[in-house]
C-alpha positions in Angstrom: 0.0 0.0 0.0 1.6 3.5 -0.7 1.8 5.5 2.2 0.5 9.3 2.3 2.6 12.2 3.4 1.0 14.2 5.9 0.8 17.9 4.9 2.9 20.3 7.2 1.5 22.6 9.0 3.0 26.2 7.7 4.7 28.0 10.6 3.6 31.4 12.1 3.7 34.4 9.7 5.0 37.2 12.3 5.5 39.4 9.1 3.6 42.6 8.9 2.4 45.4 11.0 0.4 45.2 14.0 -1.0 47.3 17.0 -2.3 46.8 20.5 -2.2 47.8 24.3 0.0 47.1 27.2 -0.7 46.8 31.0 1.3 46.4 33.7 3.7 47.7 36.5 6.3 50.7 36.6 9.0 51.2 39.2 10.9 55.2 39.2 14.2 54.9 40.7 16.3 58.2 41.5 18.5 60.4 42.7 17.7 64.4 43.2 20.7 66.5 44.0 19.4 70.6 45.5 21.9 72.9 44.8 21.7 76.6 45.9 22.4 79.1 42.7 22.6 82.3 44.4 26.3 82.0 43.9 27.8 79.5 42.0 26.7 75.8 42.5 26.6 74.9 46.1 25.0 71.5 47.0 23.0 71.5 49.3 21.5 68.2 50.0 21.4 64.8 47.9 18.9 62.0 48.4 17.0 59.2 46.5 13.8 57.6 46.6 11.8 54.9 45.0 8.1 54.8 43.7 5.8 52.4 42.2 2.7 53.0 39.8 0.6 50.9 37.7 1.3 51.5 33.9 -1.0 51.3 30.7 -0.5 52.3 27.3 -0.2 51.5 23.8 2.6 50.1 21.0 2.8 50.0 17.0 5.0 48.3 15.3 6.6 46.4 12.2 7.9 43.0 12.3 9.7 41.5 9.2 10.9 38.0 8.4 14.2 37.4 8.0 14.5 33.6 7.9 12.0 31.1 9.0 13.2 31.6 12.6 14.8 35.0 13.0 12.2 38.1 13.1 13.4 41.8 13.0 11.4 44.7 13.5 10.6 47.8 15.0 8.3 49.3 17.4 7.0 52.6 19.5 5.1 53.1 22.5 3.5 55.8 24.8 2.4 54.4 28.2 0.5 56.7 30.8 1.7 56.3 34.5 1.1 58.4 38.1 4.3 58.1 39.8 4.4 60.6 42.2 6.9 61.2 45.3 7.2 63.9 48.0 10.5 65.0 50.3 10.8 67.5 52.8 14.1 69.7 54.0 13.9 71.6 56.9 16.8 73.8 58.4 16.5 75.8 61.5 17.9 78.8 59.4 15.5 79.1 56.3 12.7 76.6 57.3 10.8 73.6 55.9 10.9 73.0 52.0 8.9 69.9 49.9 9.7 68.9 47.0 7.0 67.0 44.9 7.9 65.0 41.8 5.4 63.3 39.0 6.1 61.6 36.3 3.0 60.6 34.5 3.7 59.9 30.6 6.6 57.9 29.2 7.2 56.1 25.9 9.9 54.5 23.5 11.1 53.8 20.0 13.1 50.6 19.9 14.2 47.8 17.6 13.7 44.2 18.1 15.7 41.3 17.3 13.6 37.8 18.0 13.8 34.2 17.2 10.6 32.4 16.4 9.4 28.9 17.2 6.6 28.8 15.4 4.1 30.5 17.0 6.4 31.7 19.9 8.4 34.5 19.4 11.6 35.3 22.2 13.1 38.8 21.4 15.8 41.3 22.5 14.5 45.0 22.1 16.6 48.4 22.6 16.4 52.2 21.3 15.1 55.5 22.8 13.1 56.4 25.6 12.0 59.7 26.9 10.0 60.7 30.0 7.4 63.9 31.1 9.0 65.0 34.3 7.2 67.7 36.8 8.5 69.1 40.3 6.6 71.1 42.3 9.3 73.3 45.0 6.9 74.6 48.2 8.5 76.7 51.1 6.2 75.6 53.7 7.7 77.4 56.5 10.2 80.2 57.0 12.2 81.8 54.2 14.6 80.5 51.5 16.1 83.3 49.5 12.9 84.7 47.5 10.6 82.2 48.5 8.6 82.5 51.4 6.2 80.2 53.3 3.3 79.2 50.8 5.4 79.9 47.9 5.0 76.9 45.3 7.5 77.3 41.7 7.1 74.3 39.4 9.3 73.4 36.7 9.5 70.9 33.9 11.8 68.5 31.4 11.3 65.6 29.5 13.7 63.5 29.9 15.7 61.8 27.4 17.6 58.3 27.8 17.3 55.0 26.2 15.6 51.8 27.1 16.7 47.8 26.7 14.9 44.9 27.4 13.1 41.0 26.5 9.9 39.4 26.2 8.0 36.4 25.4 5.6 36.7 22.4 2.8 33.9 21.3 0.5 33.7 18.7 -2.5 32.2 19.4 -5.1 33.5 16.5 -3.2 34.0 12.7 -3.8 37.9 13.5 -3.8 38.4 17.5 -0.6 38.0 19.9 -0.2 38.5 23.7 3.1 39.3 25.0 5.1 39.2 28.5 7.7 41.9 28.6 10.6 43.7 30.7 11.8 47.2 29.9 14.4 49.4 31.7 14.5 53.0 30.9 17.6 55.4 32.1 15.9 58.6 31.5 19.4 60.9 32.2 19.6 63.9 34.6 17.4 66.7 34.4 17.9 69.7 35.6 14.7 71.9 37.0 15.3 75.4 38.7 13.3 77.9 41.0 14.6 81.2 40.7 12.4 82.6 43.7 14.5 80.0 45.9 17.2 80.3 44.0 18.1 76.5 43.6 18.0 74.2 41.3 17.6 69.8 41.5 19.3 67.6 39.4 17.3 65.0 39.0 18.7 61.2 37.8 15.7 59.1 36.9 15.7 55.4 35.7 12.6 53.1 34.6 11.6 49.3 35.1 8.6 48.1 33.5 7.1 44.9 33.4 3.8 44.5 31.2 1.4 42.3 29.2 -0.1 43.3 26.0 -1.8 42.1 23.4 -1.2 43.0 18.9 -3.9 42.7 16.6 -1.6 42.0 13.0 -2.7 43.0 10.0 -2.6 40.7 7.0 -3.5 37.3 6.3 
């Protein structure tokens, strides 16, 4: 009896573009030096702190075919977040001082670099990243140069840096994907000033985001 050749599945097309949203978990990490300006630079105080927020957003992207296993692409994203962190200083001389840092919208344009098996896609992903960054100075008590008690000045940078990271990517519909993902962003050191306090903060900021998404592809 000849025996039939069963026909072979075709593999995953990860080819194409595709869009979708992201959930998920953000961590701000950094360091905020206050320096007095009235004269020079003069630090005055350095310290660090560490918030958390959940994160949500959305990607586009590209992905082409290389070889039946290796997939390049690339992709952007905007995420919204509400990281917010508060610090006081208080000196017998000029009084009490807080400072009061958000950073609410963040977003990257990276390649990605990913071997497929099938249906499951692992990838390597780096580029640009960039950050909305807000602090609010208010003298609270006493006097600090200009600024006396119930002054507030705010000032504002987007900051500018470059993000790295992995992920796990399946296919489980010919045109819909969910994803598990890891992202560090180092964001740089902004610089924000107050004239009426006369100061300024340097502030170092890095990133880590862990999120799940999910692509629609277009295309067969």
């Amino acid at each position: 009896m000849p025996i039939k050749a069963l026909p072979i599945a075709p593999a995953y097309d990860w080819s194409g573009f595709y869009i979708g949203g992201n959930i998920g978990g953000v961590w701000d990490h950094r360091t905020v030096t206050t320096n007095n300006i009235a004269n020079g630079v003069v630090p005055l105080s350095t310290g660090s702190g560490n918030i958390s927020s959940v994160t949500g957003g959305g990607q586009i992207g590209f992905n082409y075919v290389v070889s039946p296993n290796w997939i390049i692409g690339v992709e952007a994203d905007v995420s919204g977040a509400a990281l917010d962190g508060t610090g006081a200083i208080t000196s017998t001389r000029t009084g009490t001082n807080q400072h009061h840092n958000t950073l609410d919208v963040f977003g990257t344009a990276r390649g990605r670099v990913g071997y497929a098996i099938d249906n499951v896609l692992l990838y390597g992903t780096g580029g640009f990243a960039w950050g909305d960054e807000k602090i609010t100075r208010t003298q609270l008590t006493g006097t600090f140069a200009n600024a006396t008690a119930g002054v507030a000045e705010t000032a504002t940078q987007t900051g500018l840096g470059w993000a790295a990271g992995a992920g796990i990517e399946w296919g489980f519909a010919p045109n819909w994907t969910t994803r598990a993902e890891y992202l560090h962003l180092d964001l740089g050191t902004q610089s924000f000033t107050f004239p009426l306090a006369q100061q300024r903060n340097d502030a170092k900021v890095e990133l880590d985001a862990v999120r799940a998404g999910v692509n629609y592809k277009f295309g067969p």
